[in-house]
Residue, then its C-alpha position, 0 to 999 in steps of 0.5 A: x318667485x323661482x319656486x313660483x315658476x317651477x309650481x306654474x311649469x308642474x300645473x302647466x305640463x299637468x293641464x296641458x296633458x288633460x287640456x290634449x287628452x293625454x290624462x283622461x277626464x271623465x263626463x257623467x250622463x247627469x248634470x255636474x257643477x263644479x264651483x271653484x277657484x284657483x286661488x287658495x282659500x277665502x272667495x266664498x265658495x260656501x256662500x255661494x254653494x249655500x245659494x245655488x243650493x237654495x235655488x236648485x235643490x226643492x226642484x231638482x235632487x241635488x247632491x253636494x260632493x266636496x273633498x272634506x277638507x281636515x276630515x279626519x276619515x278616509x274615502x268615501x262617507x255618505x253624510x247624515x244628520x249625525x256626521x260632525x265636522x270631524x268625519x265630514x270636513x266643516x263646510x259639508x257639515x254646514x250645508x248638511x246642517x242647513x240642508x238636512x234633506x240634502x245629500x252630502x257626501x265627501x271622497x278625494x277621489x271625484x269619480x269614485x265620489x260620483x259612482x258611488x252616490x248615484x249607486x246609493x242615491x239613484x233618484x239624484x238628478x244633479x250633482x254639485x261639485x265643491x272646489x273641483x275646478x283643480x280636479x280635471x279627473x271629472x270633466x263638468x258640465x258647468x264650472x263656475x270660477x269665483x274670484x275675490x274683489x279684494x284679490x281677483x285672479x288677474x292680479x295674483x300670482x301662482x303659490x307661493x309668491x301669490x295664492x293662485x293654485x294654477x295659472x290665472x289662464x286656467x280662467x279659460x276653462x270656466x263657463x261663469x265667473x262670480x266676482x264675489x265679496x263686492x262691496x255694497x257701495x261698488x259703483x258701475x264705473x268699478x263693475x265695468x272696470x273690473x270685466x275689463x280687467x278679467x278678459x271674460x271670453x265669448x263663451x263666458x258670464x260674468x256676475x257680480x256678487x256681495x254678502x249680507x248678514x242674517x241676524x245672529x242665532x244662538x248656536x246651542x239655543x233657539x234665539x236671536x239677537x238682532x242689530x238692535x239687541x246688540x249695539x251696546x254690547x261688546x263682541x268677541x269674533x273668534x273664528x277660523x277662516x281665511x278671510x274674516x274682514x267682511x264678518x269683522x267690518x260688519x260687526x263693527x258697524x252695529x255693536x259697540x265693540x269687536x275684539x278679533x280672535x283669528x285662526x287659520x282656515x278650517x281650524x279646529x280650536x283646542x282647549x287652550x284656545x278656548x281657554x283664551x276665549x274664555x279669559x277674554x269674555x270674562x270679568x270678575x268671574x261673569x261672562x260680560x261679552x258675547x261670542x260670536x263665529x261663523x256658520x262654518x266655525x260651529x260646525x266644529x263647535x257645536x260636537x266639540x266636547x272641549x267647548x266651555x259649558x258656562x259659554x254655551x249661552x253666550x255664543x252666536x254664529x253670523x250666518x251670511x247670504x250672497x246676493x247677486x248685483x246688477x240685478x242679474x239673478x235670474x241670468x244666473x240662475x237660467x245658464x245654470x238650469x238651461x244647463x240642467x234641463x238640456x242634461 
C-alpha cells in the first residue's frame, strides 16, 4: 500500500499539472475518440473497438491509432495487410485482420501518431484512439472509460496494491463509461446498484455491456465448428490474455471438456510452449483434442514460424462480440456520432 500512495501522488501531481494546463494537451480539428481504462489490463477494449469499428467505419473514414503494445518496432508504422503482430502489436493486427480496409497505424507518441496519418491519409474523417485515456498529451473530443463488472473501478486500488493506473477520480474526465463483461443473467436491481456505486456525473452516459461468441473458425482454413459440432469433443484454450474466465465459462458450457493453458497478456508463445500444447492434445501419437484461442492470440499465431504444422488443422479461434444491454444501443451510437457530426 505505501508504494500505492506514492504511485497515486506521481499520477496525481501529473494530472493535476495538465488538469490547470501547466503541461499541454493538444485538440485536433477532427474528430478524436479515445476508449480507455484506468485500470491495467482485461476490460475489453478490443471488443468494444472492434464494435464502434463496425458501427462507424462504412459511414466515416476511420483511423484506428494504438500504441502497439510488445511490438517489436519502433515509432511510427502505417499498417498494412502484411504487417504481423510482431512489427504492429496483436490487438492492431486483430482489427487490420478484421478490418482490411481500415487504417491502423501504431506510434507511442499520440500527436506525432495523429500528424502523421492525417499526412498520409488526409481523406480520414475520424480517429479512434485505443487505450489513451492515460495519454493527456492529446486531449479528445469523446473519451469513453470502460470498466470491468467483475472489477469496477470504484472498488479498485491504484497499482500496485490494486490494478488501477491513476486514481479512480480520473473517472471524472470520461464523457461515457461502459461497464463491460456483464453477465447475461444480470437483473435491473444489479444495473441500478451498480450506477449507484459508479457516481456518473451530469455530463456523463453510462452503458452496459455483455459478450457473445461467434461459432469457431479455423485460423489456417476456412471452416467452422459450431456448438453442435463441438459438444462431444474436448478442448484445450491456450491463451494469452488478461482475463480468459469468460472464454473459459463459455467453452464449458457447450463441449465436453476444457483444459486451461494460461499465459500472460500479450504473450508470445515459444517453442516450448507449444511444445506442451502439443504434448497435451496428443495420444498415441493422433491428434485427439482440438485447439481453441482468441482472435487476439492468432494474431501472433497465425505468422508464427514455430507454430506446429501437424496442429494447423486442429486450431480454432473464439471470435467474440460486445452487445450492449438495456437495449441502449442507438443512445450509444447517437453521443458518439453527434459527437462526429458537430466536429
Amino acid at each position: 500500500m505505501p508504494l500505492s500512495w506514492l504511485y497515486g501522488a506521481i499520477t496525481g501531481v501529473r494530472n493535476f499539472l495538465y488538469n490547470y494546463g501547466i503541461l499541454k494537451s493538444v485538440k485536433f480539428d477532427i474528430p478524436v475518440i479515445c476508449v480507455g481504462n484506468i485500470a491495467a489490463g482485461g476490460t475489453g477494449k478490443t471488443p468494444f473497438s472492434a464494435y464502434l469499428i463496425e458501427k462507424l467505419y462504412k459511414d466515416y473514414k476511420t483511423a484506428l491509432l494504438s500504441r502497439g503494445y510488445k511490438r517489436k518496432s519502433k515509432g511510427f508504422v502505417l499498417a498494412d495487410d502484411e504487417s504481423t503482430a510482431l512489427i504492429i502489436g496483436d490487438e492492431p493486427r486483430l482489427l487490420k485482420r478484421k478490418y482490411p480496409e481500415l487504417v491502423v497505424a501504431v506510434d507511442a507518441d499520440r500527436v506525432e501518431g495523429i500528424t502523421k496519418i492525417r499526412q498520409l491519409k488526409p481523406e480520414t474523417e475520424m480517429i479512434l484512439l485505443d487505450d489513451g485515456f492515460q495519454h493527456r498529451r492529446v486531449d479528445p473530443g469523446c473519451k469513453i472509460l470502460l470498466t470491468d463488472y467483475g472489477r469496477l473501478y470504484s472498488r479498485d486500488h491504484i497499482l500496485p496494491y490494486g490494478m488501477l493506473r491513476e486514481s479512480r477520480r480520473a473517472y471524472a474526465r470520461a464523457d461515457m463509461v461502459v461497464v463491460t463483461k456483464c453477465p447475461d443473467n444480470i437483473t435491473g436491481k444489479e444495473l441500478q446498484d451498480i450506477a449507484d456505486e459508479l457516481k456518473i456525473l451530469p455530463h456523463q452516459s453510462l452503458f452496459f455491456a455483455g459478450w457473445e461468441y461467434a461459432p469457431l473458425y479455423s485460423l489456417f482454413g476456412k471452416h467452422c465448428l459450431t456448438d453442435d459440432d463441438i459438444k462431444n469433443k474436448e478442448i484445450v484454450l491456450m491463451t494469452g490474455i488478461a482475463s480468459p474466465a469468460q472464454a473459459v465459462s463459455y467453452l464449458k458450457s457447450v463441449t465436453a471438456g476444457v483444459q486451461l493453458f494460461q499465459f500472460p497478456d500479450h504473450h508470445y508463445f515459444s517453442r516450448e510452449d507449444y511444445k506442451q500444447l502439443a504434448d497435451s492434445v496428443t495420444q498415441h501419437n493422433e491428434i485427439v483434442k482440438t485447439v481453441v484461442v482468441t482472435e487476439k492470440d492468432a494474431a501472433r499465431i497465425e505468422s508464427d514460424k514455430w507454430f506446429p504444422d501437424r496442429l494447423k488443422e486442429h486450431i480454432y479461434v473464439l471470435p467474440v462480440k460486445m452487445k450492449v444491454l438495456q437495449n441502449k444501443e442507438d443512445a450509444l451510437i447517437k453521443r458518439i456520432l453527434d459527437h462526429v457530426r458537430t466536429n
